[in-house]
N, C-alpha and C positions, 0 to 999 in steps of 0.2 A: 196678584194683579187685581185692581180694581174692578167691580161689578157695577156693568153697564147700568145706567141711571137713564132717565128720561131726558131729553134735550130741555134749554131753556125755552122760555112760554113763545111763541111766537106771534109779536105784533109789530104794524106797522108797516108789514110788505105783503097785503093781503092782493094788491094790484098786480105786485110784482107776480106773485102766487097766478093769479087769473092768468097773466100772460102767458107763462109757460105751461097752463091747461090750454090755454086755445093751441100752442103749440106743437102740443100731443096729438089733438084732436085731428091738425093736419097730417101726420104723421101714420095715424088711424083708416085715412085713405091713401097711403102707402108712397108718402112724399117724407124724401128723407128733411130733416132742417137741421140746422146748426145756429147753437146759441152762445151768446158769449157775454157772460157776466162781469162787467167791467165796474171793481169799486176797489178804493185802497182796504189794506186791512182793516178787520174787525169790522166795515158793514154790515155784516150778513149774508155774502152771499155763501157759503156751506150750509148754515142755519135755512135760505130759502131751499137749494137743495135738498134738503131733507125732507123740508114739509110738502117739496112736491112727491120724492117718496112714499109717504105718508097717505097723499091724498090719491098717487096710485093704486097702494095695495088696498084702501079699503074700496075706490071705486071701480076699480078694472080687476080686483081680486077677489075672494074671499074672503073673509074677516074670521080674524082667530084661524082655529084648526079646519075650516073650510076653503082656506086658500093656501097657494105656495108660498108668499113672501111674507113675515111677519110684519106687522100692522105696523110698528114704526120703524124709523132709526133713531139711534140712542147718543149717550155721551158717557166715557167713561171720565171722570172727574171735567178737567175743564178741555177734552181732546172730541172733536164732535166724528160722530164717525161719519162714514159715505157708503160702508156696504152691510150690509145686515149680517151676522153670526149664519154661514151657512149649515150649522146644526140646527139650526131652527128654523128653516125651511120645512114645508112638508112635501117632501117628495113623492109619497100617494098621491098628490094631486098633479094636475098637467102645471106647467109651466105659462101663464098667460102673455107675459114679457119677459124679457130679459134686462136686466140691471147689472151694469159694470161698473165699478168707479176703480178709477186709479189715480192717487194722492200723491203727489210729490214734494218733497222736502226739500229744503234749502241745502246746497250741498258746502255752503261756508265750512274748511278745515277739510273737506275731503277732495280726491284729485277727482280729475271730472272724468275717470275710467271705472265709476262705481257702477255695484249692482243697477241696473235698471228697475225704475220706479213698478214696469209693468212686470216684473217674475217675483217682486214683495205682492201682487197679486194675482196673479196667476192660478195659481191653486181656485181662487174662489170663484175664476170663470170655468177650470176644469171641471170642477166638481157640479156645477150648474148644466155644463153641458151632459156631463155623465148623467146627470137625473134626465136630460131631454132623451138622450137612450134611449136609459130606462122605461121612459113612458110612452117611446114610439114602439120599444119591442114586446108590453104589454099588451097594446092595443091590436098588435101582429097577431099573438099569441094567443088573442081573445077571439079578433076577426075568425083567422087559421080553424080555431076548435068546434066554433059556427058551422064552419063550411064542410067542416067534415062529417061533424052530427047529422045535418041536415042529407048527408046520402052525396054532396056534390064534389067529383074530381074537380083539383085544383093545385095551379104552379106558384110559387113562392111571390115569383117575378107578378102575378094578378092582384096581390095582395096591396091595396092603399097605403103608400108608407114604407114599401118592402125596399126601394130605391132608397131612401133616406139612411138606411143602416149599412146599407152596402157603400157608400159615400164613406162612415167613419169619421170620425172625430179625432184628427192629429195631436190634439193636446191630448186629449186621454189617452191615447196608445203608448206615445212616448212620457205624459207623467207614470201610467203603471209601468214600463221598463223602469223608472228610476224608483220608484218604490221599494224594489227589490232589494237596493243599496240604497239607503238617506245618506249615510256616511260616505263621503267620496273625497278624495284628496284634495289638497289644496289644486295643482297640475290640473286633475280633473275640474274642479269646478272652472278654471279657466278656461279648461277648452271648450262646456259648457255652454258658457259665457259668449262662446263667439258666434254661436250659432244664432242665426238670425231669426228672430221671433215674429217678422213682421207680416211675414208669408201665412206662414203655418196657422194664425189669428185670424186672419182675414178668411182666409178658406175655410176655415171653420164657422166663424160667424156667417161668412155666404149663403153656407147648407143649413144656418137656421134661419136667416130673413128672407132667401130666394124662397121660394112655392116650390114643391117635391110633389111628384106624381102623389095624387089624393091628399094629401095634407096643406093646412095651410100655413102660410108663412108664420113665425113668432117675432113681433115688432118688438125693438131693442131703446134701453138709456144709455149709453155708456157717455159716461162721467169722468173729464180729466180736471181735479181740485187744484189749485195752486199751478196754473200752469206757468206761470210768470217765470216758474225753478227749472224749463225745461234747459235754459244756457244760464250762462254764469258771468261775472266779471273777474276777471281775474289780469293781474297786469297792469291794469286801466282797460282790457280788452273783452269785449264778448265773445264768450267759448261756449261750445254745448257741457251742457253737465250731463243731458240724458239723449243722446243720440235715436238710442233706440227706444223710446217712446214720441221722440218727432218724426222719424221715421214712421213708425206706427200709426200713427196722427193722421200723417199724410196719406198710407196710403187709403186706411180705413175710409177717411172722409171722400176722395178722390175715387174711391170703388163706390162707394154708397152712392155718390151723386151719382154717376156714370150707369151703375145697374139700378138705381131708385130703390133702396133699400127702403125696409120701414123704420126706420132709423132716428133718433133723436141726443145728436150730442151737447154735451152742455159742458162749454170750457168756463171756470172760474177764472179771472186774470186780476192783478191788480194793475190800474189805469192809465197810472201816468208809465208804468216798463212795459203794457201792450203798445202805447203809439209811439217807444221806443226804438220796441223788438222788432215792427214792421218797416222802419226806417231804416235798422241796419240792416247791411250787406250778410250777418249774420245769418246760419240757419237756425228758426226757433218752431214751437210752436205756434205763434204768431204771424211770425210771416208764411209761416205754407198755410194757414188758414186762411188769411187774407185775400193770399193770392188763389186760393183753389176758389174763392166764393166772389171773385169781383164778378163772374160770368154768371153766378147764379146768386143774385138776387131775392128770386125768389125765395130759397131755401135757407135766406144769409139773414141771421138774427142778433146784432150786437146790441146790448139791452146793460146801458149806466143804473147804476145803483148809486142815488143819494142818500145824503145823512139821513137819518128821520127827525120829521120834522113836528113839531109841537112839545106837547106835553106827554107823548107816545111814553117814552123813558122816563117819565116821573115816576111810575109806581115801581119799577125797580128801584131808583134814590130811595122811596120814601118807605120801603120793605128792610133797607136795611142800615138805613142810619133814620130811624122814628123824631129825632129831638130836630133836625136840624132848622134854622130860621125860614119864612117862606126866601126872602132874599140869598140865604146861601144854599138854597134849591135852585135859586135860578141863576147863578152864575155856574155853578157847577156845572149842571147843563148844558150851557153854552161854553162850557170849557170842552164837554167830551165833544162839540162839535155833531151831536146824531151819531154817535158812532158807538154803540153798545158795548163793545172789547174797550175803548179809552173810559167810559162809565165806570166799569166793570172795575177797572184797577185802580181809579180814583177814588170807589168803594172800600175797595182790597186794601189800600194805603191807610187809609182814616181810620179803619178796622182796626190794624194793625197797631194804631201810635193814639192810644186814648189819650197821652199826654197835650193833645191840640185839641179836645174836650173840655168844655167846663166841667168842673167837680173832676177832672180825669173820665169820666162815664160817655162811652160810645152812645149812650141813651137821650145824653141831652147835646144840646146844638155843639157847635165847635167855638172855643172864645175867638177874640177879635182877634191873638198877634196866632193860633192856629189855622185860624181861615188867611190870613194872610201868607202864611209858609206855605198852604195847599196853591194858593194862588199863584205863587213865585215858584213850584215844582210845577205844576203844568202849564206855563205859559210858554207858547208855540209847540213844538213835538212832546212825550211823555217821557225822552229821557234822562230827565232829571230825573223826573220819580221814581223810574226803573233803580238808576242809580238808590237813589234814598232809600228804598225798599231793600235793595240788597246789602247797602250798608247797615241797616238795622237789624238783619237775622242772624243767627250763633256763626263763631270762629269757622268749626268744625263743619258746616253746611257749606261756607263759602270758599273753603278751600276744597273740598270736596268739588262744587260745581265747577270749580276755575281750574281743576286739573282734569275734569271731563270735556274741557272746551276742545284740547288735543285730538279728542274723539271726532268733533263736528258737531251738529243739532243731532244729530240719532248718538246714544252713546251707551255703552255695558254697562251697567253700575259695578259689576264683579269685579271689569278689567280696572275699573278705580283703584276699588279695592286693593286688589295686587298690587299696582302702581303705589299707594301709599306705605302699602308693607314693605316693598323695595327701599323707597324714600329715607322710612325709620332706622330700616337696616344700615341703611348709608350712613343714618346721622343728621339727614340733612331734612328730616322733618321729627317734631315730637310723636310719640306712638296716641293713635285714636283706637277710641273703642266704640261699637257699635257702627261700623260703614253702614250697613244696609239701613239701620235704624233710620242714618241722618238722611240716606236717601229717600226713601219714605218721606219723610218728612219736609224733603223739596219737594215734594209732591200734594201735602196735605200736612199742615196747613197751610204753606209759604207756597204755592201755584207756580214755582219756576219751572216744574219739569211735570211730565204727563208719561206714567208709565203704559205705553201700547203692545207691550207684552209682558211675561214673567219676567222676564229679566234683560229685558231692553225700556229705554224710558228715549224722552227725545224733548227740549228747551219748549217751551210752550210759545214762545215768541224769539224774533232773532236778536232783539235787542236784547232780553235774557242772554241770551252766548255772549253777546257781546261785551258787554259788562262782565259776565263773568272771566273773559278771556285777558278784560284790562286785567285782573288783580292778581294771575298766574305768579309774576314777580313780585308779590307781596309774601307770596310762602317759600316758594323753592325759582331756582333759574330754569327758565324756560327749559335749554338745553338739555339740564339734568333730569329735568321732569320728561321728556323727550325718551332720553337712554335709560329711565325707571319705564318708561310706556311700552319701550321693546322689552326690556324681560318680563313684565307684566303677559304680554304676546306671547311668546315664548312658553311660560306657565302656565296659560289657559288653553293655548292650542293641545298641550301635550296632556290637560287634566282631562280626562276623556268622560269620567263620574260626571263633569260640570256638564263639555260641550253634547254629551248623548240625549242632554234632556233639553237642548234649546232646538227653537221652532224654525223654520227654512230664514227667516228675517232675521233673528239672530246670528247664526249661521254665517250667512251673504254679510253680515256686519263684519262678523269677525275674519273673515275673507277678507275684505275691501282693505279692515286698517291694518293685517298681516300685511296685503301686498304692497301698501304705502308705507307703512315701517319699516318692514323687514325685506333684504336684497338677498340673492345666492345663497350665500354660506352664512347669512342671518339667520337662515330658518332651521339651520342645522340644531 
């Protein structure tokens, strides 16, 4: 897996930035608010996110090893993260806020009875809360030895803080019971599954932003990225894809207003499927936020993110294509529209194809019938270029990605794997060598896929799946690639060497496309 890298430079949303400081600051005097970043993809708004992170842990934290949260958030290749590596927290220190983010993914290719976005995060609020413990039963344990050196009788129950521990932490209690067994049956995880996470969250975040006898409250971020994935279309119809994190949504927000938490959520949406979502009869995240905030006003923060505007994004163009005209600087520009992600790949493309180069050399400008092909790929949306891009990379990469579409946007590289060894077996593909290599490789140097764990990767855009999904009938028939994906299943579930070393996310992956492949006496 890739090693987390520094995010891109952050310019152009310095306003935006300010806003959501003034918004903390109400938050500071123990007013919950809600915010809601409304921009189509590739704006910026995860990248703002961050930097308000950023601007958290160095001003309301300690800097370096003198605070709990590490100084930034990062990016592992081009995947931006939202929660910090909670090994690199420091737990010797008190916890000053709390930061939650939970990301959700396009559920395109998966039924909408998948894991829940919020138990792919889970762990990293448990673990956060286990340090708050931690650092209450220190301070117990510190008070306590005080009082007894000093000569003075005293009850547990006198102790500042002593109420806080007798409360307990529901998530901790029951993730250590499952600690015991990681490994738990398919049956098992389902039943799992059903138990409802939306209780047990809320009452625990309560006992940390409600006031405990002598202690004070710890004001909270909790961050839901990509909410737009919380329902689906499928049909022509809107359906939930994540039940249980609208549910969750709802009640969090609906309790924070109601007891005034110190609270500050920050939903990213993209713009034109929020004033979709609120229109339909659907339940989304959108519409229970909507509706929970028409009465409170005051606490109700929906905040458009425009393109950026000027010459903001020239020093990205001019960093990495050096030759090009002042003139094919400035159409380009106003091709990406202020939109840093459409930039970004219109960079990536030209990279890519020095043959639309004079001399062929990325170094000098692009000739006149090469500027014109970039012109005639991104004229209106990008998926021409998508397209052109993926027609120009190796055989073996694009058959690989196009039989991982079966997976969805999150996908195994292994279970490929299998899947094309089946294939060859049959006859009904030629034998490749080096899977893992090629997949690497969709990753670095070709940016279709973003690996987010050891051995899970997930489409870096949906138009990537999508394109790749057209070209499935270019190598094998859908169907058959289908009945190769269930013995692939089948293989992996029972290779125990493979699934003992995958992480709770992988795991719930391989869960999900078992119980949509495989029926009864499938899984025999």
């Amino acid at each position: 897996m890739s090693n987390p890298t520094q995010a891109s430079p952050f310019c152009g949303r310095e306003d935006d930035l300010k806003h959501l400081q003034d918004v903390w600051h109400k938050v500071e005097q123990g007013e919950p608010q809600i915010v809601v970043l409304l921009a189509e993809s590739g704006l910026g708004k995860t990248r703002l996110v961050q930097e308000f992170y950023n601007w958290l842990s160095i001003e309301k934290d300690g800097i370096g090893k003198d605070g709990y949260w590490p100084d930034v958030l990062t990016q592992k290749d081009k995947n931006l993260l939202v929660n910090p590596d909670v090994k690199a927290c420091n737990d010797a220190i008190a916890m000053p806020y709390l930061w939650w983010a939970v990301r959700l993914n396009s559920v395109i290719g998966r039924n909408q009875n998948s894991t829940s976005a919020v138990k792919a995060h889970l762990e990293e609020l448990t673990l956060h809360l286990e340090n708050v413990s931690k650092s209450v039963r220190t301070y117990i344990d510190t008070y306590g030895k005080t009082l007894k050196e000093s000569g003075k009788d005293f009850l547990i129950d006198e102790i500042p803080g002593s109420s806080f521990l007798k409360l307990g932490f529901e998530l901790v209690q029951n993730t250590r019971k499952l600690r015991a067994d990681d490994r738990v049956s398919l049956e098992e995880r389902k039943e799992q599954s059903k138990n409802d996470l939306t209780e047990q969250i809320t009452n625990d975040l309560r006992k940390v932003m409600q006031k405990q006898k002598g202690m004070k409250s710890i004001p909270a971020v909790i961050v839901i990225d990509d909410a737009q994935f919380s329902i689906m279309l499928e049909d022509n119809n809107l359906v939930p894809a994540d039940k249980t994190l609208i549910d969750l949504a709802d009640m969090l927000v609906s309790t924070a207003l109601k007891e005034k938490w110190p609270v500050m959520f920050i939903f990213t949406h993209w713009e034109r499927e929020w004033n979709e979502h609120i229109k339909s009869a659907q339940a989304s995240i959108a519409k229970r936020v909507n509706v929970l905030c028409r009465d409170n006003l005051e606490n109700w923060q929906p905040y458009q993110l425009t393109g950026i505007t000027g010459n903001t994004l020239l020093p990205l163009l001019e960093s990495r294509l050096v030759g090009l005209s002042s003139d094919q600087k400035k159409r380009l520009l106003e091709r990406a529209h202020g939109n840093p992600l459409f930039l970004e790949e219109i960079i990536r493309y030209c990279e890519e194809n020095p043959k639309h180069f004079e001399k062929r050399s990325i170094e000098n400008a692009l000739s006149e019938e090469g500027f014109e092909v970039i012109m005639e790929l991104t004229d209106g949306d990008l998926y021409k270029l998508f397209q052109a891009r993926f027609k120009s990379s190796p055989p073996e990469l694009r058959k690989c990605l196009s039989l991982s579409t079966l997976q969805g946007m999150q996908l195994l590289p292994i279970l490929c794997k299998y899947m094309v060894d089946e294939l060859v077996k049959q006859e009904l593909l030629e034998p490749q060598a080096e899977t893992d290599k090629t997949f690497r490789e969709a990753e670095n140097p070709y940016a279709f896929l973003n690996f987010i764990d050891d051995d899970l990767a997930e489409f870096c855009q949906r138009v990537f799946y999508e394109v790749s999904e057209e070209n499935i009938e270019n190598f094998v028939d859908t169907t058959e690639a289908k009945e190769a994906l269930k013995v692939a299943l089948r293989k992996l579930s029972n290779d125990t060497e493979v699934t003992v070393e995958f992480s709770t996310i992988e795991r719930n992956l391989l869960f999900e496309l078992t119980a949509e492949y495989l029926e009864g006496s499938d899984l025999e």
